[in-house]
C-alpha positions in Angstrom: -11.0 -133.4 35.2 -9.1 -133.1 31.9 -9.2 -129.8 30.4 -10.6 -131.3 27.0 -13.4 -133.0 29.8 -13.8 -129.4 31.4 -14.5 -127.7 28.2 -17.1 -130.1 27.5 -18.9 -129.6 30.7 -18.4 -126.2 30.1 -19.8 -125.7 26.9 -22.9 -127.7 27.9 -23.7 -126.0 30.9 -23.2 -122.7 28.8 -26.9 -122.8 27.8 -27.8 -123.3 32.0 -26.0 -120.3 32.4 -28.8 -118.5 31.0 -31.3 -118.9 33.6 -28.9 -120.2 36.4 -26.3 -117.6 37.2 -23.0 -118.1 39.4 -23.9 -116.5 43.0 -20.5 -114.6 43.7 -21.9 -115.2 47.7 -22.0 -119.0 46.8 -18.3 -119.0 45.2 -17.5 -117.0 48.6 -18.4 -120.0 50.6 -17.0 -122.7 48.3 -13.3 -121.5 48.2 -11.2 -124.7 47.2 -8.6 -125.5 50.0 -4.9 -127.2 48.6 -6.6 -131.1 49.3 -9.1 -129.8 46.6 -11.5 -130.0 49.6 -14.5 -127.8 49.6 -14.0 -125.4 52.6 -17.8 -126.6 53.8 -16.0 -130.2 54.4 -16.8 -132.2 51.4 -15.0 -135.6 51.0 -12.9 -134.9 53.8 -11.3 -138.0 55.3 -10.0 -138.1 59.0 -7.6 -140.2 60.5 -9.4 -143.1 60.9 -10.2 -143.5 57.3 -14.0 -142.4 58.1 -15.1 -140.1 55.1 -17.3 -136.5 55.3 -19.9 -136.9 52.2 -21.5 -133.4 51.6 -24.9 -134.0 49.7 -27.8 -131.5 49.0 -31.3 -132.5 49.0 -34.4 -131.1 48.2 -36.9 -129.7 51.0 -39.5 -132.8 50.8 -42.1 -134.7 52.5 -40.0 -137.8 52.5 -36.9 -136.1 53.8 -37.2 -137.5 57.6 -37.5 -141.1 55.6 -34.2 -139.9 54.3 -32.3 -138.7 57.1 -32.9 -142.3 59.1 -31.2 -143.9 56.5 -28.4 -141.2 56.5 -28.4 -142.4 60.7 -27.9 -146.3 59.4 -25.6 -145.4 56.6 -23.0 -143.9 59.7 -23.6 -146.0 62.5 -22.9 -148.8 59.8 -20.1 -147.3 57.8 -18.8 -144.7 60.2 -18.7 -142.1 57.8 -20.4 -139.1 58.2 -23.3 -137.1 55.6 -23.6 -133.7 55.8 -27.2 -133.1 53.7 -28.0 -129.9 53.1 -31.4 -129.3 51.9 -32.6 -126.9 49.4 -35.8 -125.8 48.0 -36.9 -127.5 45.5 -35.4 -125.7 42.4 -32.4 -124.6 44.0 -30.9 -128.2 44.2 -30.2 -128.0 40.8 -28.7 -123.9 41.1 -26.6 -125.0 43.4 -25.3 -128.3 41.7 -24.5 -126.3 38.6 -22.7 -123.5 40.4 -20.4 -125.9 42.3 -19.4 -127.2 38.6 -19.0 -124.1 37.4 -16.8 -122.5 39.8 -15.0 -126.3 40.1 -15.1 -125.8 44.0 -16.7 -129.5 44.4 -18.4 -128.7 47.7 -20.8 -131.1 46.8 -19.6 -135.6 46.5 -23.3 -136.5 45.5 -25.7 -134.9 43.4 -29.4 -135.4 43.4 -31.0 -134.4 40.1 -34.6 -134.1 39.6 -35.6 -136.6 36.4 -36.8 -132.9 35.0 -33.3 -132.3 34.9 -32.0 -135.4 34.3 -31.6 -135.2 30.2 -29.7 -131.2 31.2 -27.1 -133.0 33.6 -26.6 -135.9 30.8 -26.0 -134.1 27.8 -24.4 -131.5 29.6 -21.5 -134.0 31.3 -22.0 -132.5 34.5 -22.4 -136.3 35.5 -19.9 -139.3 36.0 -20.2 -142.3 34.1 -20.4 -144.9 36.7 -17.9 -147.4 35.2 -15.7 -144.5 35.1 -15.0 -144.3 39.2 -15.3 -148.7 39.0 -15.1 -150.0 35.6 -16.8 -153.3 37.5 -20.2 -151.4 38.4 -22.7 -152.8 37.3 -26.5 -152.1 38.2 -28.5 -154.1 40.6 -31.3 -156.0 38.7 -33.8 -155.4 41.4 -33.4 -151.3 40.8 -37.0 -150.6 38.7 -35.6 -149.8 35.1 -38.1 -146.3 34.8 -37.8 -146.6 31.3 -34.3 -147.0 31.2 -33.6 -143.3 32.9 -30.5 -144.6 34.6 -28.7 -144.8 31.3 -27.8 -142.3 28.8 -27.3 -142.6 25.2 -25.1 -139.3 24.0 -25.5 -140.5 20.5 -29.2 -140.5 20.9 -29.0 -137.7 23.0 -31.7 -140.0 24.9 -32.4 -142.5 27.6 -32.1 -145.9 26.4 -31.0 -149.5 26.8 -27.8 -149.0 25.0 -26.5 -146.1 27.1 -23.9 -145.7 29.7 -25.0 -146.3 33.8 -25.3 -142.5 35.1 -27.0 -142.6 37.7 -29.3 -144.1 39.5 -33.0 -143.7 41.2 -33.2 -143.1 44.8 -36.8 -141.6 45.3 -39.2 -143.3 43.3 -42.7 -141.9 42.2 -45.7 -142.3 39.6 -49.4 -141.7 39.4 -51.9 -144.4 40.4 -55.3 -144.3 40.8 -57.4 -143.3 44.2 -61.2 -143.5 45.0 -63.2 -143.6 48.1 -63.9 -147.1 49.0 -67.3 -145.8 50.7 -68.5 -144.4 47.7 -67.4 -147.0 45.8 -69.5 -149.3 48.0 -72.3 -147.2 48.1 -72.9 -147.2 44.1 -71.6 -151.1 43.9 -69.0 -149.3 41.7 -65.8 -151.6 39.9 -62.2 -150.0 39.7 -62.4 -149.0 36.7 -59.7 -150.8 34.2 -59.9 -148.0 31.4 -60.5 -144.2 30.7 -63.8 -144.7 29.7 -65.0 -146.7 32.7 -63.3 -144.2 34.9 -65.3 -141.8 33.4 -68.6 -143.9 33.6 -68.1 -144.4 37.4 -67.3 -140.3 37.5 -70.7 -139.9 35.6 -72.4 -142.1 38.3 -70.8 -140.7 41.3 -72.3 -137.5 39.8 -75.9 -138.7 39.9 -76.2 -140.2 42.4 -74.8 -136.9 44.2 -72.2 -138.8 46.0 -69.4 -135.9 46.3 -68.7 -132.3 45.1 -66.4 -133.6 42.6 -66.7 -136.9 41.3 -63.2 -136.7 39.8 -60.2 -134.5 40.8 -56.8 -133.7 39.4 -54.3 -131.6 38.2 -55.1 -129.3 35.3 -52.9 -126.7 36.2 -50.5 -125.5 33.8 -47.3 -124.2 35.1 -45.0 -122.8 31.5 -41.7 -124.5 31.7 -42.4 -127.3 34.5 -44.2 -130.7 34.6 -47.4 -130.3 36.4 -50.4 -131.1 34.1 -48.3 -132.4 31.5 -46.8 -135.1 33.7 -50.5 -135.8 34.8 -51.6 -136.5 30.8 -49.1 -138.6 30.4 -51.4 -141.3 31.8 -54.2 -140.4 29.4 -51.6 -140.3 26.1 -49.9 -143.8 27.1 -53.4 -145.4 27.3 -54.7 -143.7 24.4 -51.7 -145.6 22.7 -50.0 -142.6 21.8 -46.8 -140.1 22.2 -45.5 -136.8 21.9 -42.5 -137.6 19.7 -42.4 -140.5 16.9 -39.4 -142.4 18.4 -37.5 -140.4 20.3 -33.4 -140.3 19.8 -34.4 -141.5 16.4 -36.8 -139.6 15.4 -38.3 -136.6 16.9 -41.2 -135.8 14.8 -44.0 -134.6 16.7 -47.3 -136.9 16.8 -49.1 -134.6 19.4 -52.4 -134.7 17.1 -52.6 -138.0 15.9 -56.2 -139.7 16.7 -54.6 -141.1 19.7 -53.2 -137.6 21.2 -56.7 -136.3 20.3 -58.3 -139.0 22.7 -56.1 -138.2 25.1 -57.2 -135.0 25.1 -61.2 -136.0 25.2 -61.0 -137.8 28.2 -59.1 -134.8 29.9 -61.8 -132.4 28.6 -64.2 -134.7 29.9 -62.8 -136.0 33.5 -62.1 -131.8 34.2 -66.3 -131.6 33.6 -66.5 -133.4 36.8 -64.2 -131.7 38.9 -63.4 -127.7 39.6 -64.2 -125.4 37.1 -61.2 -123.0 37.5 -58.5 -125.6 36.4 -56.2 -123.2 36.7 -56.1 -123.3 40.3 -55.8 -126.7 40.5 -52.3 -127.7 41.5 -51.1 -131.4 43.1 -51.6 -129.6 46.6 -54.7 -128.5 45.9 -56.2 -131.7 44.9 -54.6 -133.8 47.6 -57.0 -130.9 49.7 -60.3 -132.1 47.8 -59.5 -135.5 48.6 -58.8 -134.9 52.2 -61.7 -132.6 52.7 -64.2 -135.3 51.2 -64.8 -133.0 48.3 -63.3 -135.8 45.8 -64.2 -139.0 44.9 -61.4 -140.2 42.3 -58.5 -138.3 41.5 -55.0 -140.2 39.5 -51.9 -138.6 41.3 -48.3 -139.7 42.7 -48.3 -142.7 45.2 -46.3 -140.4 47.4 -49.4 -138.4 48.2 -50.9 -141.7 50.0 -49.3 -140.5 53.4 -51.1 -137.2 53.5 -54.6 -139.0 52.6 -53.9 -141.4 55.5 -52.6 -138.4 57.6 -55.6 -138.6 60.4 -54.5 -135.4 61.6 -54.4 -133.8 58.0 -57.0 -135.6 56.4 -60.7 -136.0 57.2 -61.1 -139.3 55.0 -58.3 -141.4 56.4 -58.9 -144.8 55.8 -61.7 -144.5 53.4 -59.4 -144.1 50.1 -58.5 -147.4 47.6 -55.1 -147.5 45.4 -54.6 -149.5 42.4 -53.2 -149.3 39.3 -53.8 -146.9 36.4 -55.2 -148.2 33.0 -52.5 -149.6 30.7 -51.6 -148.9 27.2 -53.2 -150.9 24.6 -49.9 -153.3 24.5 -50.5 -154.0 28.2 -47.4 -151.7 29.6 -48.0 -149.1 32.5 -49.2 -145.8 30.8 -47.9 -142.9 33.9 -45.2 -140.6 33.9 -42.7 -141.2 36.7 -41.5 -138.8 39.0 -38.2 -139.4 40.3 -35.0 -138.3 42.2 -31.5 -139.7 41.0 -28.2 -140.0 42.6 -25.1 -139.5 40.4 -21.2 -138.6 40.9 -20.3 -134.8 40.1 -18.4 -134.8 37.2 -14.6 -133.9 38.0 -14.6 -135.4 41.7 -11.3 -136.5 42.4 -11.0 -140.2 42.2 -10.7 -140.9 46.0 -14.0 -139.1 46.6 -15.9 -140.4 43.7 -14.9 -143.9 44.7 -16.9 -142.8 48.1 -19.6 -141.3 46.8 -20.2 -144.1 44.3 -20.4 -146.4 47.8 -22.9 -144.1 49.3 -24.9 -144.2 46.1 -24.9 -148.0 46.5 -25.6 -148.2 50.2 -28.5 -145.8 49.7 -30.5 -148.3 47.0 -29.8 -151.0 48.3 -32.8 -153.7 49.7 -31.6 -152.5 53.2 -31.7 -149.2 52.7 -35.1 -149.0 50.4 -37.0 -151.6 53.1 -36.2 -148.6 55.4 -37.2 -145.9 53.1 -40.4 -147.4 52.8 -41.1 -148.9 56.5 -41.0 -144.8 57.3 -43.4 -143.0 54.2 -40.4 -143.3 51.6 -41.2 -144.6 47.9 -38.8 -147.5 47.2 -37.0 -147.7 43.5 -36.3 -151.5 44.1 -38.8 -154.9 43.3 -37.4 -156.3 46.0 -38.5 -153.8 49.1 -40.1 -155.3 52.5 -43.2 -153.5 53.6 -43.1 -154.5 57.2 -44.6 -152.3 59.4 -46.3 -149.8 56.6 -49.6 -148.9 57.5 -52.0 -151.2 55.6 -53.6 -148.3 53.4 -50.0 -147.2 52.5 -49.3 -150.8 51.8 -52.0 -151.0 49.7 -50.8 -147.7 47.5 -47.3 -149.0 47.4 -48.5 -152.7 45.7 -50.6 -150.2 43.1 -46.5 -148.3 42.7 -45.0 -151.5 42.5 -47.0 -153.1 39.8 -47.5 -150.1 37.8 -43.6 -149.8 38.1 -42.7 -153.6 37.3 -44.9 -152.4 33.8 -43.2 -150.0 32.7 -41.6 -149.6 29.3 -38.2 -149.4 28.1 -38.7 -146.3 26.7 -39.2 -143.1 29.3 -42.7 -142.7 29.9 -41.9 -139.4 30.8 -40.8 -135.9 28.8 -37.0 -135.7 30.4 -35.4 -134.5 27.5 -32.5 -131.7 27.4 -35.2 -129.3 25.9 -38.0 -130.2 28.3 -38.5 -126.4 29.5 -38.7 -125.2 25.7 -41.5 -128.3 25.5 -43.3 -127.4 28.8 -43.8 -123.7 27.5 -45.6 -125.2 24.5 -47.6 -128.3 26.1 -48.8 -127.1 30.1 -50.9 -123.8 28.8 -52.0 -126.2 25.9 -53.2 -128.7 28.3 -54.8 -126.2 30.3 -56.7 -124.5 27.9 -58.5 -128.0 26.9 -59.3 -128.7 30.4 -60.8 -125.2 30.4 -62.8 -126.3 27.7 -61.4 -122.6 26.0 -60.8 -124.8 22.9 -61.6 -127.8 21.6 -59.4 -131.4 22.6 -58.5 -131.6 19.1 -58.3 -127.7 18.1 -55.7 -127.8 21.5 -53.5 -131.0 20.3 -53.2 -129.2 16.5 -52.0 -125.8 18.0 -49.9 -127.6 19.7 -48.5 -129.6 17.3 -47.5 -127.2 15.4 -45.6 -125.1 17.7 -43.8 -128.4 19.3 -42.8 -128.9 15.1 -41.9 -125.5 15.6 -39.2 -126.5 18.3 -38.2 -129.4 16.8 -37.0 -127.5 14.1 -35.5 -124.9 15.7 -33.4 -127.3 17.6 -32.3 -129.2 14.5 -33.1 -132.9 16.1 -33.5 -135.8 13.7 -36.7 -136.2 12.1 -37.7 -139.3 9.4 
């Protein structure tokens, strides 16, 4: 890395360093031999030409999906992958600590798309036409609003920006329901808000289940958990947090749109638990599994523990399909999703590798694979052979949903999402709770996300 490169890194990660301290033990382990080789192995090449890829991962249900294709990628490359998993948080610790100390134990990084704006403007991340100025992405890679590519003008995702990175594990919320009960009550999947509320209202006549709808209203400060959940409500509602964001970054939380948003959630937490605050993703997979829910809107992912007969007492009874749209007809969810990317700084040799292994790892082969063992696929172009047919059935709701998309990020991965998540998962919360009103909530917070904005000098029209 050139030193005017390093200081930029540097003084990007600075604000990290706040929250994400150098571990003297981890420096201990990462001493830099001569080769610039991480003493754990990273990039190391034997004789034969074969490389050693070291690659962290996060502790996940999907990781066995994972580690078969790490078994293909060797026996059909002969390199070897070292992944080292890491709770789920500590992925990114770790990834900023090997920058900062400049050890590069790690070839590959996997960023959370939480983190993903951080790692971008930060320049802890190599351009991808930087290690093969011929790179260019495969079409059949879903877009996810563009989150591959970074503008640093905009300081935003967007067409116009440079290839990053690129999604490995995909993810977004669709909608579930009991086919039974469906049945029973001669129900329709519902195509809006309002008719998912309708059937909630009959399910709860007709005493049909304990909670007619479940989902997460759980506000954790500073992460995505109900926020990411609303996103579905906002985008149908026809509405936004930010008036164009990398443009203009005014705050349109209250509009009449946000403020609908914000009914329907009132309204939908009615029919479920009443101590939202206990309601996490794991908790309402659990209501689901137990019988206790009817409908719930929650990440495809979760399909495998519904159809988990040895988990789940309603395998086989649950229906996926899409969410409702936003009024111009594009998918309305936030997306969840892991990316690959190239430490910035890797020495040219092992970039060139780890670029290859990023490749290998999204390609048709590999994401067939990923999905053939409980893995959600980033590409249009995945075969479902041998997927169980409810899982099929949820991964056709992913794939349309995902084909939909926007250009724009449905989701909130900005550089200042933690500052934003302070503000917007208690406010969510408290409107679930009913504590105050929907459109008391979105003005309060309005007003402190204007508060923010300022703050952080962004560009407002």
């Amino acid at each position: 890395m050139t030193g005017s490169n390093l200081s930029r890194v540097r003084r990007g990660i600075r604000p990290l360093a706040v929250v994400v301290a150098v571990s003297a033990a981890l420096l201990g382990v990462t001493a830099c031999s001569s080769s610039n080789k991480g003493a754990l192995g990273g990039g190391g090449t034997d004789a034969s030409g074969s490389v050693t890829l070291v690659v962290p991962t996060s502790q996940a249900p999907w990781n066995p999906a994972y580690a078969k294709l790490v078994k293909e990628y060797e026996a059909e490359t002969g390199n070897k992958v070292e992944l080292r998993p890491f709770p789920n948080p500590d992925v990114k610790t770790q990834e900023i600590n090997d920058i900062q100390s400049q050890k590069h134990t790690f070839d590959v990084f996997q960023v959370n798309g939480a983190d993903l704006g951080q790692f971008n403007e930060s320049g802890l991340l190599q351009p991808l036409t930087d290690i093969d100025p011929s790179y260019e992405m495969d079409s059949h890679i879903y877009s996810f609003g563009n989150l591959a590519r970074w503008d640093s003008a905009k300081k935003s995702f967007a067409e116009s920006g440079e290839v990053v990175d690129l999604p490995f594990s995909g993810n977004l919320d669709i909608f579930v329901y009991r086919k039974d009960i469906y049945d029973k009550l001669g129900l329709e999947v519902p195509k809006t808000w309002p008719e998912v509320i309708a059937n909630s209202e009959k399910i709860a006549k007709a005493k049909a289940a304990k909670y007619p709808v479940v989902f997460r209203t759980q506000g954790i400060p500073g992460s995505s958990a109900n926020t990411f959940d609303f996103q579905a409500l906002l985008g149908a509602a026809g509405g936004s947090w930010y008036a164009d964001p990398g443009t203009d970054w005014k705050p349109t939380a209250d509009t009449a749109a946000g403020i609908q948003a914000a009914t329907w959630m009132r309204k939908l937490a009615e029919f479920g638990p009443e101590a939202v605050s206990t309601m996490g993703q794991a908790q309402v997979i659990a209501e689901l599994q137990n019988g206790d829910g009817a409908q719930s809107f929650l990440v495809a992912a979760a399909a495998s523990q519904l159809e988990d007969s040895a988990n789940s007492g309603q395998a086989g009874k649950f229906g996926y399909a899409p969410l409702p749209l936003a009024p111009d007809g594009s998918a309305a969810p936030g997306t969840g999703i892991w990316f690959l990317g190239v430490p910035a700084g890797l020495p040219k040799e092992r970039a060139k590798a780890a670029l290859d292994y990023i490749t290998w790892m999204t390609s048709e082969k590999a994401q067939s694979l990923f999905a053939q063992n409980g893995g959600i696929p980033i590409r249009d172009d995945f075969s479902t052979d041998g997927v169980p047919a409810p899982q099929k059935e949820a991964l056709a709701a992913y794939d349309e949903t995902a084909k939909k998309l926007p250009g724009a990020s449905t989701s909130i991965w900005y550089p200042f999402a933690s500052e934003m998540l302070n503000i917007t998962e208690p406010g969510l919360e408290s409107i679930a709770a009913g504590t105050v009103t929907p459109e008391a909530g979105m003005k309060q917070m309005q007003a402190a996300l204007e508060a923010m904005v300022t703050k952080l000098d962004l560009p407002q029209k």
